[in-house]
HTML snippet that shows the backbone in 3Dmol.js (N, CA, C, O; Angstrom):
<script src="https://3Dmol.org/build/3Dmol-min.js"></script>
<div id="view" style="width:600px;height:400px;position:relative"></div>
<script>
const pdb = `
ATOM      1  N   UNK A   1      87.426   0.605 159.427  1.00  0.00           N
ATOM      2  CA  UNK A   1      86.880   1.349 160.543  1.00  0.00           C
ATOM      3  C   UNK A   1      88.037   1.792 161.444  1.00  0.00           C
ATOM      4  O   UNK A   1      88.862   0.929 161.746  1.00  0.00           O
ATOM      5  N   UNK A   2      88.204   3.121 161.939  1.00  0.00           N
ATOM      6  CA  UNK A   2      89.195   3.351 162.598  1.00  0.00           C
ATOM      7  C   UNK A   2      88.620   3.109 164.325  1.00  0.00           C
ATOM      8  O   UNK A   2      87.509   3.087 164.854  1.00  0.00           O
ATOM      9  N   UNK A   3      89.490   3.012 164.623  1.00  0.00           N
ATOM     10  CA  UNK A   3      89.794   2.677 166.438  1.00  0.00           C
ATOM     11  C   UNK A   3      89.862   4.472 166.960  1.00  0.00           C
ATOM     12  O   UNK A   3      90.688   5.359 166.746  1.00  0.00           O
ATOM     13  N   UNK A   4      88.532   4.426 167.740  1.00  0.00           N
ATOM     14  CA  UNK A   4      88.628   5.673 168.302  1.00  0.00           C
ATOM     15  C   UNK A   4      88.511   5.912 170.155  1.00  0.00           C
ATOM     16  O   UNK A   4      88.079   6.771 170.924  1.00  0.00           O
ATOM     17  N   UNK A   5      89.005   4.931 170.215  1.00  0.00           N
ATOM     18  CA  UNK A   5      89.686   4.133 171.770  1.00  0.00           C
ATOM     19  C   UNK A   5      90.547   5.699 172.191  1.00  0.00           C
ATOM     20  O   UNK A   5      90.313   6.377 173.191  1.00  0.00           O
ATOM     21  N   UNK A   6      91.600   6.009 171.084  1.00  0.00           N
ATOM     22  CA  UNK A   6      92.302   6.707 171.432  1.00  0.00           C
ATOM     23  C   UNK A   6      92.222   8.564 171.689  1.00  0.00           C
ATOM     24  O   UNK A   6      92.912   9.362 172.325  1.00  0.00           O
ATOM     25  N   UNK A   7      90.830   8.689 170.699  1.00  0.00           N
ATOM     26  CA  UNK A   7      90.237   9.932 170.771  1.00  0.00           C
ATOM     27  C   UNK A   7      89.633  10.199 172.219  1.00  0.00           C
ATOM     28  O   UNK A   7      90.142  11.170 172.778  1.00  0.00           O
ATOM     29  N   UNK A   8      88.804   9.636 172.822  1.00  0.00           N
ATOM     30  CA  UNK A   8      87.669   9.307 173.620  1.00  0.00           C
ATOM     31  C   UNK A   8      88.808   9.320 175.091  1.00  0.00           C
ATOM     32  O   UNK A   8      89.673   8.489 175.366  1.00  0.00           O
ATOM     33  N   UNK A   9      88.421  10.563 175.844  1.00  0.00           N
ATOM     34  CA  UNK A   9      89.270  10.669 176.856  1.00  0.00           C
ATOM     35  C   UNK A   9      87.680  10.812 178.066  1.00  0.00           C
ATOM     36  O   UNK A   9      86.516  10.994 177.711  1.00  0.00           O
ATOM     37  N   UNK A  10      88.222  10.648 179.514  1.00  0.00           N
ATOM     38  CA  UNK A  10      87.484  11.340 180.571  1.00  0.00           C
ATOM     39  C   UNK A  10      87.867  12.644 180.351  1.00  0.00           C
ATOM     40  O   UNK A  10      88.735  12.971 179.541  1.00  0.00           O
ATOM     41  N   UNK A  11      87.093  13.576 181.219  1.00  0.00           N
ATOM     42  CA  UNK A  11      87.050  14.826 181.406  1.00  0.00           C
ATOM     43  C   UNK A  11      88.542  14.996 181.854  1.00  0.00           C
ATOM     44  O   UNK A  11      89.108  14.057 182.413  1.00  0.00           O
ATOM     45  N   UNK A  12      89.274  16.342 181.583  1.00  0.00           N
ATOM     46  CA  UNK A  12      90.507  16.627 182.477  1.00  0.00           C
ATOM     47  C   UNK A  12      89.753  17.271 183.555  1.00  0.00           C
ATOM     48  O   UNK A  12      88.826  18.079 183.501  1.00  0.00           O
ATOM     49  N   UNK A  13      90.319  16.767 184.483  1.00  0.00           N
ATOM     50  CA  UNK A  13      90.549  17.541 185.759  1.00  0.00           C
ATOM     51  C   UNK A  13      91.004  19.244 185.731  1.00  0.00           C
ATOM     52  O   UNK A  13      92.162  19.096 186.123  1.00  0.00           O
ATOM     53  N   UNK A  14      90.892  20.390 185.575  1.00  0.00           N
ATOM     54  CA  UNK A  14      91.266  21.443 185.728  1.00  0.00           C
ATOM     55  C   UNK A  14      92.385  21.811 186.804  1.00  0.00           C
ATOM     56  O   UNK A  14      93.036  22.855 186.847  1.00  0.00           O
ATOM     57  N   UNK A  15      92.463  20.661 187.706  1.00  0.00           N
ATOM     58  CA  UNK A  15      93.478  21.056 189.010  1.00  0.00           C
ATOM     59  C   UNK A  15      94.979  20.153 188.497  1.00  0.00           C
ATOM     60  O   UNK A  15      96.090  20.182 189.028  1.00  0.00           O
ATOM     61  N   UNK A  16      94.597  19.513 187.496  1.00  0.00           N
ATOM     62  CA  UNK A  16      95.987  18.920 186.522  1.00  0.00           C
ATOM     63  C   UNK A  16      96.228  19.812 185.806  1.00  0.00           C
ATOM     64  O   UNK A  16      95.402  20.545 185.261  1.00  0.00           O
ATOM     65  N   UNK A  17      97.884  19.876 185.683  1.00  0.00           N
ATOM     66  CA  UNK A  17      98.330  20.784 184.664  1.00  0.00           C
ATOM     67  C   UNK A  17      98.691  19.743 183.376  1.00  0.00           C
ATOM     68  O   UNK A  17      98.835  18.521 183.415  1.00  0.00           O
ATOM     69  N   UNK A  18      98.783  20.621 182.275  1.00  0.00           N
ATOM     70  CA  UNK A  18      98.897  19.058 181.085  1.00  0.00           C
ATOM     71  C   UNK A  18     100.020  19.795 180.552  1.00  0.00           C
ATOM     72  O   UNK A  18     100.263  20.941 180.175  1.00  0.00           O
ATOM     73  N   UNK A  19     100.621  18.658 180.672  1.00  0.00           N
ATOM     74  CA  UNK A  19     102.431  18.512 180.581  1.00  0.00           C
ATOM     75  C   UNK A  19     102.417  17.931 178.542  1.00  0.00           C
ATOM     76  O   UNK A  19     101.747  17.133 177.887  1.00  0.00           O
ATOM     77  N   UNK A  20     103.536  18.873 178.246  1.00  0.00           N
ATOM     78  CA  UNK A  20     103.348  18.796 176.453  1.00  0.00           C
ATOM     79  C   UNK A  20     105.210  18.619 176.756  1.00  0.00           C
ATOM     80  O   UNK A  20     105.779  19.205 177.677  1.00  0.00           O
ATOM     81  N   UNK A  21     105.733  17.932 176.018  1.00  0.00           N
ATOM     82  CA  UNK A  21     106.946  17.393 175.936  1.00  0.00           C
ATOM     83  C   UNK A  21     107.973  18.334 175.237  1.00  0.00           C
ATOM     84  O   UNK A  21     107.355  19.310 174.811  1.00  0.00           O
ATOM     85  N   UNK A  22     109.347  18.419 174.945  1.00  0.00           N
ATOM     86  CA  UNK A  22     109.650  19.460 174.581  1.00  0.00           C
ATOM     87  C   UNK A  22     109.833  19.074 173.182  1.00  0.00           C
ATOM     88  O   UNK A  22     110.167  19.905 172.338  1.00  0.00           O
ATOM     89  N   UNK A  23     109.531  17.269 172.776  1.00  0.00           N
ATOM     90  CA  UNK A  23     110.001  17.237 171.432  1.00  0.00           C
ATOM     91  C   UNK A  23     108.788  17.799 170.889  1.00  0.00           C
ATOM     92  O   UNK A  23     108.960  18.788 170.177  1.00  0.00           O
ATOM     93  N   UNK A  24     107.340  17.318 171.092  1.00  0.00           N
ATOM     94  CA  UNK A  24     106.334  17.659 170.897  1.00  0.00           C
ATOM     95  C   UNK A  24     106.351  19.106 170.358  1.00  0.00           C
ATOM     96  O   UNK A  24     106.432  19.441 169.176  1.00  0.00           O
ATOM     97  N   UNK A  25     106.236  20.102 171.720  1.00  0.00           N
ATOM     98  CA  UNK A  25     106.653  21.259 170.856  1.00  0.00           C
ATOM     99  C   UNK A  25     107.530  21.614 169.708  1.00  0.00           C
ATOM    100  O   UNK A  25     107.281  22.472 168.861  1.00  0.00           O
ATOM    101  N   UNK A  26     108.451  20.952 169.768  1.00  0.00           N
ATOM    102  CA  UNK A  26     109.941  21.032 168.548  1.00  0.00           C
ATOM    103  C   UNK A  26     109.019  20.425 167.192  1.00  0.00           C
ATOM    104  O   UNK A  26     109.011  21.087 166.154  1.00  0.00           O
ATOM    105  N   UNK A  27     108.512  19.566 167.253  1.00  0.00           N
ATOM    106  CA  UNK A  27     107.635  19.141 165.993  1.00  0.00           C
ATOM    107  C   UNK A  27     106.880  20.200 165.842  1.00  0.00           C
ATOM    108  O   UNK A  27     107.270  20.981 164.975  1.00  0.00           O
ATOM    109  N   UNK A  28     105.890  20.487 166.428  1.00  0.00           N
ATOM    110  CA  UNK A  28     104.867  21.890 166.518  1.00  0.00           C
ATOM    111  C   UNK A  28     105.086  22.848 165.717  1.00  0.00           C
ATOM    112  O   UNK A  28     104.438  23.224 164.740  1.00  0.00           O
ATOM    113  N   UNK A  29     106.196  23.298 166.251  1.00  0.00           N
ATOM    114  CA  UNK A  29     106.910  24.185 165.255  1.00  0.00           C
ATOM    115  C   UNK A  29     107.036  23.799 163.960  1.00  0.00           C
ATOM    116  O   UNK A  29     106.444  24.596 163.233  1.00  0.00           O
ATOM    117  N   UNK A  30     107.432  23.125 163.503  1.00  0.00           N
ATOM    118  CA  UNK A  30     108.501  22.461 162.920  1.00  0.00           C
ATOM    119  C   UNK A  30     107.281  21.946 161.342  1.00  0.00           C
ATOM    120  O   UNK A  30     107.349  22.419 160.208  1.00  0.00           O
ATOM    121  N   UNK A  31     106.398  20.993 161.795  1.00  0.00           N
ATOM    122  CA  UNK A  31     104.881  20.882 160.843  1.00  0.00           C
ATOM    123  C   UNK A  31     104.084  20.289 162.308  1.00  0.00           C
ATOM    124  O   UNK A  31     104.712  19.572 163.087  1.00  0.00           O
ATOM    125  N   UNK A  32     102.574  20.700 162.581  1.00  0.00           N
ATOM    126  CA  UNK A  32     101.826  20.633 163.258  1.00  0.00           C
ATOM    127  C   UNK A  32     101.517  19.115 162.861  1.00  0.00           C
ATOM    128  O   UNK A  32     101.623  18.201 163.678  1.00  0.00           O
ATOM    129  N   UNK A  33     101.131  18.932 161.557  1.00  0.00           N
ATOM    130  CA  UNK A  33     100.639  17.689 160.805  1.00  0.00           C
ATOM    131  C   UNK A  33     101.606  16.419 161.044  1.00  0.00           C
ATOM    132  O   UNK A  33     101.178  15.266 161.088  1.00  0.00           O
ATOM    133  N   UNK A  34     102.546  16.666 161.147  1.00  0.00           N
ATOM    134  CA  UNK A  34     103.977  15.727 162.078  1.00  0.00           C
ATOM    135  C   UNK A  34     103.436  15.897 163.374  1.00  0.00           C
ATOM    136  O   UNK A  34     102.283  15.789 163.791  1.00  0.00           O
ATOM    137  N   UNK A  35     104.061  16.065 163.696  1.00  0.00           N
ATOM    138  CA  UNK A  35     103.569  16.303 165.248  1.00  0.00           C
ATOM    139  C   UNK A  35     102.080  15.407 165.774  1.00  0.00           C
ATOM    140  O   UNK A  35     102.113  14.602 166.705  1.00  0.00           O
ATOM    141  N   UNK A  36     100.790  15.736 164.963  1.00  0.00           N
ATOM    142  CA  UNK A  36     100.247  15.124 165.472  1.00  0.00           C
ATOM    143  C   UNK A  36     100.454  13.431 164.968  1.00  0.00           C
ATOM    144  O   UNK A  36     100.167  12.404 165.584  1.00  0.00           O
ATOM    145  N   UNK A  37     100.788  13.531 164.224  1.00  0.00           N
ATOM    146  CA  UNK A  37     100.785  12.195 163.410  1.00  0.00           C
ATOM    147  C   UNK A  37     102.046  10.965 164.031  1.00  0.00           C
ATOM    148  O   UNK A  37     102.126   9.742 163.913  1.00  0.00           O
ATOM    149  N   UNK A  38     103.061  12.182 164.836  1.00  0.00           N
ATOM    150  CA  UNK A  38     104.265  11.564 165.439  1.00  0.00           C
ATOM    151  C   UNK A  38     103.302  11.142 167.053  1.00  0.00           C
ATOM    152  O   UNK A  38     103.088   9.932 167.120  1.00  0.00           O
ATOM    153  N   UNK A  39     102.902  11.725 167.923  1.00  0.00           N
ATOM    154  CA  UNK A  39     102.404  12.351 169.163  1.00  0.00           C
ATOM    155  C   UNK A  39     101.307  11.540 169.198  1.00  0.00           C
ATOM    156  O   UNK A  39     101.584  10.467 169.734  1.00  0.00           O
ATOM    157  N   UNK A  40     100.161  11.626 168.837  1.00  0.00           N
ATOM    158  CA  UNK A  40      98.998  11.199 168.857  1.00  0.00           C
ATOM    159  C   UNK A  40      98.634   9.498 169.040  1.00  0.00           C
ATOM    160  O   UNK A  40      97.566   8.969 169.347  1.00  0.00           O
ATOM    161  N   UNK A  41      99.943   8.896 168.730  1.00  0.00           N
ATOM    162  CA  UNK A  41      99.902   7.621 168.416  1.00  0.00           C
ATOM    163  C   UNK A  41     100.294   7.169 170.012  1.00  0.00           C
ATOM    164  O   UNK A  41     100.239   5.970 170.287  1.00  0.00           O
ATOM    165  N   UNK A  42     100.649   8.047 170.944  1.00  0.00           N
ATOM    166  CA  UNK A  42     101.198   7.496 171.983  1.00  0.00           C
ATOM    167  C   UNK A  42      99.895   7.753 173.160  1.00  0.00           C
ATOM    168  O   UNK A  42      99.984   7.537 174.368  1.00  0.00           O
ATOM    169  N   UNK A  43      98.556   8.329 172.336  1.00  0.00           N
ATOM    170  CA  UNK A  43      97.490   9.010 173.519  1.00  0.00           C
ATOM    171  C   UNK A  43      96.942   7.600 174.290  1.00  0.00           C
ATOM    172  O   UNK A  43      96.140   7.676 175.220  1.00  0.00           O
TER     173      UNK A  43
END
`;
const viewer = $3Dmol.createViewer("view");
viewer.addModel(pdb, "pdb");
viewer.setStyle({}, {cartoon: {color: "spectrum"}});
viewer.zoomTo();
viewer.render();
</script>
């Protein structure tokens, strides 16, 4: 069974801006499928 603790957010706020990292993007580019797989683990 996976742990979905980490999916399951509150609402964002709209008056927050959401800050994406620059390695993040550099993976993005780079393979999306990295990226999330690198990234996602830290939500």
């Amino acid at each position: 069974m996976t742990d979905l603790s980490n999916f399951i957010k509150a609402p964002i706020d709209e008056s927050e801006p959401i800050l994406v990292s620059l390695s993040a993007l550099q993976h993005y580019a780079f393979c999306p499928r990295q990226c999330a797989l690198i990234h996602n683990e830290q939500a």
